[in-house]
C-alpha positions as CSV (number, residue, x, y, z in Angstrom):
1,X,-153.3,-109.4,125.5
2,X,-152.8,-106.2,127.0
3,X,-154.9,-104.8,130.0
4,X,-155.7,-101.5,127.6
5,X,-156.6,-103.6,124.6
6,X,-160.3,-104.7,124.3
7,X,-161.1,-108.4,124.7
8,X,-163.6,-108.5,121.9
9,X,-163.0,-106.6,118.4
10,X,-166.1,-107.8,116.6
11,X,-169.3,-107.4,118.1
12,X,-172.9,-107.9,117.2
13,X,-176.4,-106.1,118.1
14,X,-179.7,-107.7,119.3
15,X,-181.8,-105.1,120.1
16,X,-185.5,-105.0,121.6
17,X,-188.5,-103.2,119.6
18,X,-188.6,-100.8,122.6
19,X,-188.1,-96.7,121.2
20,X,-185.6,-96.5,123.9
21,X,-183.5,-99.8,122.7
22,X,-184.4,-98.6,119.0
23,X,-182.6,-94.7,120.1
24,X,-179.5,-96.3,121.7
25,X,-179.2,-99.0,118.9
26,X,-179.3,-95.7,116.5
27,X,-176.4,-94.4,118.7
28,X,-173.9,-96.8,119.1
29,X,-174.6,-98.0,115.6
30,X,-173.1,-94.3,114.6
31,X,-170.0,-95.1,116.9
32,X,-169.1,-98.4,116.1
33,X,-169.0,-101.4,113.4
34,X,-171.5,-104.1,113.9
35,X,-171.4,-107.3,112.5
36,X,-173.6,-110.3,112.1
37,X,-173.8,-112.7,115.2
38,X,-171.9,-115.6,113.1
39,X,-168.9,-113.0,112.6
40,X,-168.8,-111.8,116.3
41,X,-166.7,-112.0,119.4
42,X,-170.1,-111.1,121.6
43,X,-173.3,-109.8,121.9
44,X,-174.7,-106.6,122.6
45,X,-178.3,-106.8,124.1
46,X,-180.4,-103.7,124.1
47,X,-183.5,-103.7,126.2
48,X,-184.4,-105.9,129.2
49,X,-184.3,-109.1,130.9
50,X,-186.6,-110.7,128.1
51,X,-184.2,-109.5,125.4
52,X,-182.0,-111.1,127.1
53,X,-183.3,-114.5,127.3
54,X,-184.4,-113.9,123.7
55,X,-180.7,-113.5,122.6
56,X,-179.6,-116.1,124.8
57,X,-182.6,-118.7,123.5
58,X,-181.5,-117.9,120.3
59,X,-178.1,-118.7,120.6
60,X,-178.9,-122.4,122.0
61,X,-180.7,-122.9,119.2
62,X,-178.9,-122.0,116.1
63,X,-175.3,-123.7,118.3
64,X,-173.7,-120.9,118.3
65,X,-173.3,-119.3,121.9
66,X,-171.2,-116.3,122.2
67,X,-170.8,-114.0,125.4
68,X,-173.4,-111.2,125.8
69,X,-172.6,-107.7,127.2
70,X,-176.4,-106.3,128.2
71,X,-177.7,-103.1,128.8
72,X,-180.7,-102.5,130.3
73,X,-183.0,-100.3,128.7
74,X,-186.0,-102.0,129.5
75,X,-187.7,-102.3,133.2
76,X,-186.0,-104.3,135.7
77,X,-182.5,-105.1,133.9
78,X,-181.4,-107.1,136.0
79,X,-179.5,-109.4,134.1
80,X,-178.2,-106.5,132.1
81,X,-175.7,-103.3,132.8
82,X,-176.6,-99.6,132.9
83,X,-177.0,-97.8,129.8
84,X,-174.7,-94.4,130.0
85,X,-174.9,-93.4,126.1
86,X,-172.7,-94.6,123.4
87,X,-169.3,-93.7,124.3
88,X,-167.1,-95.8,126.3
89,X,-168.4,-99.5,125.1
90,X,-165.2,-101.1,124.6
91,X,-163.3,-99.9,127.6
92,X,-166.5,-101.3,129.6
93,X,-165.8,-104.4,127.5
94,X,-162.4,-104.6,128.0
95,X,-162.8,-104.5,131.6
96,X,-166.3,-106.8,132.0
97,X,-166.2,-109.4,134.7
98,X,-167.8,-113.1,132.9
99,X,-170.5,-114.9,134.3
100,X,-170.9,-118.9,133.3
101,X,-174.4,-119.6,133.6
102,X,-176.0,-123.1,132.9
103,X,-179.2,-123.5,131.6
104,X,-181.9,-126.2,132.4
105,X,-182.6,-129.3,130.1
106,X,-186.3,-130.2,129.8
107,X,-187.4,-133.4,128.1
108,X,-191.4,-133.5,128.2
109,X,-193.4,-136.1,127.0
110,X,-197.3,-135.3,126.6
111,X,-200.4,-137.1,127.1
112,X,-200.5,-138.2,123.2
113,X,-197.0,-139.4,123.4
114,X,-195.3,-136.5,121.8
115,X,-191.9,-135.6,122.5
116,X,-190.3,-132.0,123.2
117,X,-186.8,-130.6,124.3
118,X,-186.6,-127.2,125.5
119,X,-183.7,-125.5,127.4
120,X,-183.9,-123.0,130.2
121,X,-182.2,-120.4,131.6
122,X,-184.2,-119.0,134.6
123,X,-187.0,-122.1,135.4
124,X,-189.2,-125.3,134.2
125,X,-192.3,-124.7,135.6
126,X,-195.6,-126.9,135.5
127,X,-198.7,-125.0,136.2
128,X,-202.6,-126.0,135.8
129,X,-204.3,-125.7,132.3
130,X,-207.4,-124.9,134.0
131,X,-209.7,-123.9,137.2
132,X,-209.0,-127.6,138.1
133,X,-205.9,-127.9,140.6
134,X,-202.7,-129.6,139.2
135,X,-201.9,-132.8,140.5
136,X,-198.0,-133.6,140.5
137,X,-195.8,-136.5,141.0
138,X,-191.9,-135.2,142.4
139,X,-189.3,-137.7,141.7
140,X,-185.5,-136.6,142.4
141,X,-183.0,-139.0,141.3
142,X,-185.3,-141.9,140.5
143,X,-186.7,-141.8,144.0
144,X,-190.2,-140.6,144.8
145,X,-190.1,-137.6,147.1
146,X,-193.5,-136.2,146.7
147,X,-195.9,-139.1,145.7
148,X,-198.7,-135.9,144.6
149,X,-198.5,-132.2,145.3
150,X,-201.6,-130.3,144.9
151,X,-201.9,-127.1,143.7
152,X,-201.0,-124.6,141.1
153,X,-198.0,-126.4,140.1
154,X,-194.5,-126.6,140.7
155,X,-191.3,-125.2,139.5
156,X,-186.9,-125.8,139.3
157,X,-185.0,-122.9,139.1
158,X,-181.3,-121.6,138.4
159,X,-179.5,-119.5,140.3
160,X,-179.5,-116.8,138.2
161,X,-183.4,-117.7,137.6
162,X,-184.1,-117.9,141.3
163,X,-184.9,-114.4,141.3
164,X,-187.3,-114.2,139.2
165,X,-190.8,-116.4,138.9
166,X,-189.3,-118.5,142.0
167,X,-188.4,-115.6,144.2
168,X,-192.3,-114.7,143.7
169,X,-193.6,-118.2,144.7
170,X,-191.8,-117.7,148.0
171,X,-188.6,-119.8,147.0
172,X,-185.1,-119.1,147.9
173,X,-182.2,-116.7,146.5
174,X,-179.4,-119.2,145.3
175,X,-176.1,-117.8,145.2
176,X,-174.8,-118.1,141.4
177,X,-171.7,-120.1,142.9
178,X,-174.3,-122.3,145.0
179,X,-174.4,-125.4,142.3
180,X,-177.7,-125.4,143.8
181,X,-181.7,-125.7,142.0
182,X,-184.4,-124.8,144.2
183,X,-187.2,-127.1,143.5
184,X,-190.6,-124.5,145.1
185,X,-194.2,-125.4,144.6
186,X,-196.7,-123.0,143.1
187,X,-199.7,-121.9,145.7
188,X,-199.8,-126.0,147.2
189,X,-202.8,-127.4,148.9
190,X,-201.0,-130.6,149.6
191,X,-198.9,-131.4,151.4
192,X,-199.5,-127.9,152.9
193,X,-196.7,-127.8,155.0
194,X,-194.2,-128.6,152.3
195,X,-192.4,-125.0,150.9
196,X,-189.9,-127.0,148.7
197,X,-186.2,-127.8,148.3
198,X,-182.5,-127.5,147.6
199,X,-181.3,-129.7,145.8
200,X,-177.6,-130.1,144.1
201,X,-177.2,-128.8,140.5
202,X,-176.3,-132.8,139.8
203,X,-180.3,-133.7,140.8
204,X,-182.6,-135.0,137.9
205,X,-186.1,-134.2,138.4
206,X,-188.8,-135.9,137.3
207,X,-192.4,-134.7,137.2
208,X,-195.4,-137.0,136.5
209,X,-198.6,-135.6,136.0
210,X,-201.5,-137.8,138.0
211,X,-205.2,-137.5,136.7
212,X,-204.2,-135.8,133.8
213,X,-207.5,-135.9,131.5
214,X,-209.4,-134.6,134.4
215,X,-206.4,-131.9,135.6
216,X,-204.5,-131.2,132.7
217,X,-200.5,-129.7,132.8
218,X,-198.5,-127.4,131.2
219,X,-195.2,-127.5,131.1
220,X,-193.1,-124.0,130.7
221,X,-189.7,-123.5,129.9
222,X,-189.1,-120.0,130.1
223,X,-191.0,-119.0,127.7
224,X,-192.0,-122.1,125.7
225,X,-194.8,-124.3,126.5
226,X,-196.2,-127.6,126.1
227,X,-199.7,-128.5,127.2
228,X,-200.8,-131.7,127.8
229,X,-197.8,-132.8,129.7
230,X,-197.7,-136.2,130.8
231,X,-194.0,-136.1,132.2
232,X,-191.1,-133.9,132.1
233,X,-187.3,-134.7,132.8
234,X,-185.2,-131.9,133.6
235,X,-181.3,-132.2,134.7
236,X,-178.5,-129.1,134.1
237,X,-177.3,-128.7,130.5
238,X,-173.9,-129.1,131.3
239,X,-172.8,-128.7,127.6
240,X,-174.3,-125.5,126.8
241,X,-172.7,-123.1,129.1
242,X,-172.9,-119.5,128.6
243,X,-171.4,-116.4,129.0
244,X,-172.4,-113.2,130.5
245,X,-170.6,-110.3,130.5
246,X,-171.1,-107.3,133.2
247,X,-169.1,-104.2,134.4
248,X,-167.2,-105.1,137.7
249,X,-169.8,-103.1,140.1
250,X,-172.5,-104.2,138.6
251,X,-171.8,-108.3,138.8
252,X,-174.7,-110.4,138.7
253,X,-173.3,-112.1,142.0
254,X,-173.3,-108.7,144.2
255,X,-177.1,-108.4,142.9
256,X,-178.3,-111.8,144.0
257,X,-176.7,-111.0,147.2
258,X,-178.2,-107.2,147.5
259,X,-181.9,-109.0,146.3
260,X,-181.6,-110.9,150.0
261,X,-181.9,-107.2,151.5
262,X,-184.2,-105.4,149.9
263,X,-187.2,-104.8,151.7
């Protein structure tokens, strides 16, 4: 394919209800062919993070899991690209540096022996149902590590989620390259010296709730939940890869690097 020739002829639109993403959908819409996600090279997301995880979600679901080009018209944007208007959009495409990102797998089983599957892109979290404090088994590889954490909860991040909910319970940046999963409690008790781990992308965690009827659990992915939890499961996805597209200053790498210096 030539260097001048755009990598992706057919493209589709998710858009946010946002007036903003609702205006630039309106715009680009007048400049260019859309077509529906099943008939399309990529994605174009139009709003914010959350749209993006929306698209994204969507995309495990229905199987069908194309690369997505986002631009942030929401708050914080960071997993998306700067909006400059409608012109321009497949020369930005054309030259748009990929990002693999691998989501979480989370297998929960709850207290009345239900069974849920949820994926991930940013973090499974467990975190208290109520004003009682969340009691937490942490298994990592089928080896106890943390016989019971006390506290608000507990949480396994990506890299490209460790900058988000994680960041803001004190864990670490991961690098996107890392192949890393920080594993950070949520406001602990006990052990109160314990501030979490790094663990390899390879790990399985294992979370088992202890006095569950008197402390029940929730387990979040994203944005899904299931109360009740009894246990949850969680390893890497490693057969849903995805595929995020940003202009070549504005790579999703440099900004989890740049997020380490921001004071």
């Amino acid at each position: 394919m030539a260097d001048d020739q755009p990598k992706f002829e057919k493209l589709a639109l998710a858009c946010s209800q946002g007036d903003r993403s609702q205006r630039a959908a309106k715009e680009l819409g007048e400049r260019y062919d859309f077509v529906p996600e099943g008939e399309a090279d990529a994605i174009i997301a139009l709003g914010g993070d959350g749209t993006m995880l929306d698209t994204l979600h969507k995309m495990l679901d229905g199987g069908n899991v194309l690369p997505v080009f986002g631009l942030n018209l929401g708050t914080v944007g960071f997993l998306m690209n700067r909006y400059h208007g409608a012109s321009g959009l497949t020369q930005r495409l054309a030259q748009a540096k990929p990002m693999s990102v691998l989501p979480l797998r989370m297998d929960v089983t709850t207290q009345m022996g239900e069974t849920h599957t949820f994926c991930a892109i940013n973090e499974v979290s467990l975190l208290r149902e109520t004003r009682q404090t969340a009691k937490v088994e942490i298994s990592v590889n089928g080896r106890v590590r943390i016989p019971e954490l006390a506290g608000d909860g507990v949480l396994l991040s990506t890299p490209v989620g460790s900058t988000a909910y994680n960041l803001s319970a004190n864990g670490p940046i991961l690098p996107l390259d890392s192949h890393m999963l920080a594993l950070t409690p949520i406001s602990p008790f006990r052990p109160r010296r314990w501030r979490g781990a790094i663990l390899p992308d390879r790990s399985k965690v294992r979370f088992r709730v202890n006095e569950p009827a008197k402390r029940p659990v929730a387990a979040v992915a994203d944005s899904k939940e299931v109360r009740d939890v009894a246990e949850v499961h969680i390893e890497v996805a490693r057969d849903m890869e995805m595929t995020l597209l940003f202009d070549p200053h504005q790579a999703l790498d440099e900004r989890i690097v740049a997020e380490q210096f921001m004071t």
